[in-house]
N, CA and C atoms as a LAMMPS dump frame, in Angstrom:
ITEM: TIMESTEP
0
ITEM: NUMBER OF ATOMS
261
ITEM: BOX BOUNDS ff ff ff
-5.0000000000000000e+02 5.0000000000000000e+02
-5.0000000000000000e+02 5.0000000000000000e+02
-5.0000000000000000e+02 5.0000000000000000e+02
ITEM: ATOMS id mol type element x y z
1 1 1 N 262.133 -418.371 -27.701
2 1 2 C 262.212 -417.187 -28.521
3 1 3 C 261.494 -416.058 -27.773
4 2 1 N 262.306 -414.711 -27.789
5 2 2 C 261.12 -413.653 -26.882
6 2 3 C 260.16 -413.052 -27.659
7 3 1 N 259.38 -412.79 -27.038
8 3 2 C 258.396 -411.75 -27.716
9 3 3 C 258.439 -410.757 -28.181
10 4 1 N 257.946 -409.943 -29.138
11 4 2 C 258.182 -408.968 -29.659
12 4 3 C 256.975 -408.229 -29.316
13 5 1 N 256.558 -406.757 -29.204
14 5 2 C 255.788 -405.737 -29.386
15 5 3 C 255.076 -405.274 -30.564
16 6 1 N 254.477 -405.195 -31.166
17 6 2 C 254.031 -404.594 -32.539
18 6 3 C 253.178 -404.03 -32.471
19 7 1 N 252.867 -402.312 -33.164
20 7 2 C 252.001 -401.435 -32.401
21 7 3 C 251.147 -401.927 -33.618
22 8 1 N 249.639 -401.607 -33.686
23 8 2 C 248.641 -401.698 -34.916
24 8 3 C 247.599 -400.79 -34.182
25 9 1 N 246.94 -400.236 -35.163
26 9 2 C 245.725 -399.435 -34.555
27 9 3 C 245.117 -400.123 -34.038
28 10 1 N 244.2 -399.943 -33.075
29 10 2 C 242.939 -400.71 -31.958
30 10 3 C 242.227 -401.04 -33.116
31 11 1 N 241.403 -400.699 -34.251
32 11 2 C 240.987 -401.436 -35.225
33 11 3 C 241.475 -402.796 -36.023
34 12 1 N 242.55 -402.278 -35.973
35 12 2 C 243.567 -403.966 -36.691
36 12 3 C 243.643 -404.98 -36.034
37 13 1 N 243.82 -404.229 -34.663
38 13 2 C 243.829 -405.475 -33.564
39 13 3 C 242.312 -406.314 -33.4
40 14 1 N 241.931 -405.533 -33.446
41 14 2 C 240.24 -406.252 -33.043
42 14 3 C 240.017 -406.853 -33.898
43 15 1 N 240.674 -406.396 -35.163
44 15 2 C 240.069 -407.622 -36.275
45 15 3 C 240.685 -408.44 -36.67
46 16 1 N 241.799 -408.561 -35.873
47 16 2 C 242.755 -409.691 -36.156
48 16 3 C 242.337 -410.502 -35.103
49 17 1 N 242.2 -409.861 -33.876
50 17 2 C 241.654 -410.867 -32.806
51 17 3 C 240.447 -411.422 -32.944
52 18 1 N 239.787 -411.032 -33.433
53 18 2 C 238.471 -411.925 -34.619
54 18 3 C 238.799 -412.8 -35.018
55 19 1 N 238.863 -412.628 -36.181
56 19 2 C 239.634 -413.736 -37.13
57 19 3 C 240.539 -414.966 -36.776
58 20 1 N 241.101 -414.613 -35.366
59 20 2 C 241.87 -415.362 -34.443
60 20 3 C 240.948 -416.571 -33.967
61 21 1 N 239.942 -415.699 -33.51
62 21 2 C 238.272 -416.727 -32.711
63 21 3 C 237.999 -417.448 -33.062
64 22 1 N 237.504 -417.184 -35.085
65 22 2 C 236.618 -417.823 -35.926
66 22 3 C 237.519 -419.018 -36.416
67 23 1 N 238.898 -419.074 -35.68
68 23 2 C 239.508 -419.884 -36.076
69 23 3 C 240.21 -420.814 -34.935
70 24 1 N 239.686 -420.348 -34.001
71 24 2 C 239.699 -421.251 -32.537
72 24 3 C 241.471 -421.096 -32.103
73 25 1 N 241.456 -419.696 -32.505
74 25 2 C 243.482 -419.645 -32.109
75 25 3 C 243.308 -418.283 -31.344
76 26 1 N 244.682 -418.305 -30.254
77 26 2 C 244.879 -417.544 -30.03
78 26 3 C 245.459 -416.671 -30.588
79 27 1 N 245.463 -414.753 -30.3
80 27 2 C 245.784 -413.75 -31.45
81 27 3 C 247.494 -414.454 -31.848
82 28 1 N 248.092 -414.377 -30.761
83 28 2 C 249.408 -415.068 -31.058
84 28 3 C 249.541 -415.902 -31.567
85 29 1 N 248.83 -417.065 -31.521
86 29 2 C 248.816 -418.518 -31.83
87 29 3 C 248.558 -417.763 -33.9
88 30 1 N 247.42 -416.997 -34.18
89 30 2 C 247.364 -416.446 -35.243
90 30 3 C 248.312 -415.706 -35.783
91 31 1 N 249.064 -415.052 -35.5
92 31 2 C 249.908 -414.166 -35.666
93 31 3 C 251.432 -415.247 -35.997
94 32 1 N 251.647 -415.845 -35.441
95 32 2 C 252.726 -416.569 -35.724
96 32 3 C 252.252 -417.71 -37.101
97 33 1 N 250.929 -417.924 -36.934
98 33 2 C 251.13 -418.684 -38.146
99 33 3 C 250.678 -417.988 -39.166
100 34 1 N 250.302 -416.686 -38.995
101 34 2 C 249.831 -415.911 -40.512
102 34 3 C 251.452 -415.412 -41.07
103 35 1 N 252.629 -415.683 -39.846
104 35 2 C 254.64 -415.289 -40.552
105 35 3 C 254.525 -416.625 -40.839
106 36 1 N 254.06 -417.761 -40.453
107 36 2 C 254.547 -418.696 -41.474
108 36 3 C 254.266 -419.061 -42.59
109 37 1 N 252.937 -418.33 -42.787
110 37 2 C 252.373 -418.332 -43.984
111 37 3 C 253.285 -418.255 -45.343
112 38 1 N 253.42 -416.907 -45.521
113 38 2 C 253.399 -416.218 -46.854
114 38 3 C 254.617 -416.59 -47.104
115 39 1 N 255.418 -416.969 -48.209
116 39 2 C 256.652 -417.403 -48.477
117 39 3 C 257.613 -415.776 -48.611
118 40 1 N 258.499 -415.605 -48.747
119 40 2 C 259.382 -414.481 -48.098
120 40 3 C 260.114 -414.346 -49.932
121 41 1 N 260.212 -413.128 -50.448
122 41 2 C 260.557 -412.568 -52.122
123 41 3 C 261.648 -413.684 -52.15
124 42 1 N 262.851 -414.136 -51.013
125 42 2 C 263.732 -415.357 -52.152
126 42 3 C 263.068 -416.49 -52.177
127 43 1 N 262.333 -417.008 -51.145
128 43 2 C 261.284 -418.113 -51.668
129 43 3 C 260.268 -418.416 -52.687
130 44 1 N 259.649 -417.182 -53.2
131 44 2 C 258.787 -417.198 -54.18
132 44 3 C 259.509 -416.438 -55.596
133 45 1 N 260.785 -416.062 -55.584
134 45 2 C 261.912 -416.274 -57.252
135 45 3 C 262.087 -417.826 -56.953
136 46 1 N 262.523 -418.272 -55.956
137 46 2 C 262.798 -419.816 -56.51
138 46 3 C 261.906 -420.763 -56.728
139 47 1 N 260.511 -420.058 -55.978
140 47 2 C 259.447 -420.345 -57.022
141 47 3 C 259.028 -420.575 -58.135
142 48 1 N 259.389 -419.286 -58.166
143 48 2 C 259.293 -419.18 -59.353
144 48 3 C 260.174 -419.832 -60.43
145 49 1 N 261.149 -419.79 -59.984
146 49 2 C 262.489 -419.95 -61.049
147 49 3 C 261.67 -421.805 -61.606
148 50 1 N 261.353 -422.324 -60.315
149 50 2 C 261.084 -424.178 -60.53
150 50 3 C 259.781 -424.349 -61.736
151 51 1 N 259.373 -423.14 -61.405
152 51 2 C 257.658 -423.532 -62.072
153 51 3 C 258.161 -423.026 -64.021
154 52 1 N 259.015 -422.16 -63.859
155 52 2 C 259.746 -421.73 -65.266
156 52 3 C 259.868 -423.047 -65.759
157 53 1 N 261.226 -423.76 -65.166
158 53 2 C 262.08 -425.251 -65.541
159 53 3 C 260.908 -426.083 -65.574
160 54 1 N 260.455 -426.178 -64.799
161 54 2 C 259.132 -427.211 -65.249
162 54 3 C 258.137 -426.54 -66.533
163 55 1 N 257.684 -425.659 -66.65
164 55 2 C 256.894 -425.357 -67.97
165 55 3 C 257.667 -425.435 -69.371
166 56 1 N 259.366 -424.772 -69.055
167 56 2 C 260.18 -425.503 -70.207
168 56 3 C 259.914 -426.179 -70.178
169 57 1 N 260.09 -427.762 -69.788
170 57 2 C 260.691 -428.732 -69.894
171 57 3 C 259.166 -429.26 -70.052
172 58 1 N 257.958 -429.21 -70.064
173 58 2 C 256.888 -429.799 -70.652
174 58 3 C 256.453 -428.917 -71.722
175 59 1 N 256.014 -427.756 -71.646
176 59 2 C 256.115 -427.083 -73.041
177 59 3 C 257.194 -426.731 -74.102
178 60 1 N 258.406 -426.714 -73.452
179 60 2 C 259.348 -426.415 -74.229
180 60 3 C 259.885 -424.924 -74.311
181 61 1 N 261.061 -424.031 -74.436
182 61 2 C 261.62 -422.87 -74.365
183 61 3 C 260.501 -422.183 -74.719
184 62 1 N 260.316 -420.968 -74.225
185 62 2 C 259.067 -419.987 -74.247
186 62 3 C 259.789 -419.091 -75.85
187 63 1 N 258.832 -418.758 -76.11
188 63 2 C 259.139 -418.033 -77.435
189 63 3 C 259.741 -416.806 -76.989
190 64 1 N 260.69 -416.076 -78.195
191 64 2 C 261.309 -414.996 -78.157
192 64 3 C 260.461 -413.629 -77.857
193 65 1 N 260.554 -412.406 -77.662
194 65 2 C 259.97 -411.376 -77.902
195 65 3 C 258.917 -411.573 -79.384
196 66 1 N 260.235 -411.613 -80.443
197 66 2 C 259.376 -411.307 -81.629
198 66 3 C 258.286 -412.163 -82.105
199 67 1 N 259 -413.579 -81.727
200 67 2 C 257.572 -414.808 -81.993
201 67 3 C 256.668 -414.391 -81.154
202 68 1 N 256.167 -414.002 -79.598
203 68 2 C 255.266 -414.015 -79.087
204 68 3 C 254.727 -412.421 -79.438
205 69 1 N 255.298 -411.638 -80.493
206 69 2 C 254.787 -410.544 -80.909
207 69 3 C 253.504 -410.727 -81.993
208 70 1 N 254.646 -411.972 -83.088
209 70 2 C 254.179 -412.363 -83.851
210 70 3 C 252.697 -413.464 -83.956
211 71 1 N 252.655 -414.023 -82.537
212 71 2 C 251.667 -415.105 -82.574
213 71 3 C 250.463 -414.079 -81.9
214 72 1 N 250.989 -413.24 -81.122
215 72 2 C 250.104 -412.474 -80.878
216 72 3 C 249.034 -411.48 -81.817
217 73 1 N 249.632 -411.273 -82.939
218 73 2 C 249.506 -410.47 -83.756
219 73 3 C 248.238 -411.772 -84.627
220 74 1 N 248.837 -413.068 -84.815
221 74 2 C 248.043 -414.008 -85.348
222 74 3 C 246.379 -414.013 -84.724
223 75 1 N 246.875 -413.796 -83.298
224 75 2 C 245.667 -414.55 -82.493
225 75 3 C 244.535 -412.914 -82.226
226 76 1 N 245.128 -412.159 -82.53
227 76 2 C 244.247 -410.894 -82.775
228 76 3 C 243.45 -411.148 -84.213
229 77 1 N 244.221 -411.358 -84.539
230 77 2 C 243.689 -411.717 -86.816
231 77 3 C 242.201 -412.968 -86.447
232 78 1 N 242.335 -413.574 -85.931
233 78 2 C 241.782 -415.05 -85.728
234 78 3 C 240.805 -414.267 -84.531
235 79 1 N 240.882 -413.589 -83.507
236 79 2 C 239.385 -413.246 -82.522
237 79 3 C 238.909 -412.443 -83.873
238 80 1 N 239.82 -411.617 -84.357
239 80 2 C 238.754 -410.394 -85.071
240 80 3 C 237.817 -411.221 -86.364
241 81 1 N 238.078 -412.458 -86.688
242 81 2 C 237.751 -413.07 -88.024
243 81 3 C 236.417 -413.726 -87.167
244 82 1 N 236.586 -414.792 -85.838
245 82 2 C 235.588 -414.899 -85.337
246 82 3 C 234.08 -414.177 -84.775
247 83 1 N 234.84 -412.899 -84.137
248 83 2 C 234.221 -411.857 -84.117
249 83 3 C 232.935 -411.352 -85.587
250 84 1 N 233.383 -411.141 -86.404
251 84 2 C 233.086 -410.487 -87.576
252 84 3 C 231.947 -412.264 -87.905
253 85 1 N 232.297 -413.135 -87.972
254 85 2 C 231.872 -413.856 -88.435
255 85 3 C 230.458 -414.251 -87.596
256 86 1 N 230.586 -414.024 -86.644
257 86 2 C 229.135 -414.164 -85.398
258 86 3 C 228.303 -412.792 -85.132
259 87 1 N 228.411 -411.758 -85.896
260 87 2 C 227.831 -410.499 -86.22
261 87 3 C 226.622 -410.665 -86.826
C-alpha cells in the first residue's frame, strides 16, 4: 500500500509523535492503528442497529412517544414526593 502525506501543524505532530513513544510505536506504526481504531458512521448504525435488537429482545419493544411521556411524567411525581419527603 503507498504512503500518503498528511499536513498537521508542527504541534500535532509532536504530540502525536509522543504519544507514539509512550507507547513504544512508531508515529506510523501509531497512525495506522489510531484508522483502525474508531469504527467508520456505517459500522457504528449497525451498531447500533444490534444493540437496539438485543435490548428489544431482553427488555422488550421500547415504549411509544406518549408512554415514555407518560412514565416520565410519573417518575418526576415520585423524585418530587421523595424530595419533599427528606426536607
Amino acid at each position: 500500500m503507498p504512503d500518503a502525506t498528511i499536513r498537521v501543524p508542527a504541534e500535532a505532530k509532536e504530540r502525536l509523535t509522543a504519544t507514539a513513544a509512550g507507547e513504544k510505536l512508531s508515529l506510523r506504526a501509531y497512525l495506522v492503528r489510531l484508522a483502525d481504531t474508531p469504527p467508520t458512521p456505517q459500522e457504528r448504525a449497525e451498531q447500533a442497529e444490534r444493540a437496539r435488537a438485543a435490548l428489544s429482545q431482553w427488555l422488550g419493544p421500547a415504549p411509544s412517544p406518549e408512554e415514555r411521556q407518560r412514565l416520565d411524567e410519573e417518575l418526576d411525581r415520585r423524585l418530587a414526593r421523595a424530595v419533599d419527603r427528606s426536607a
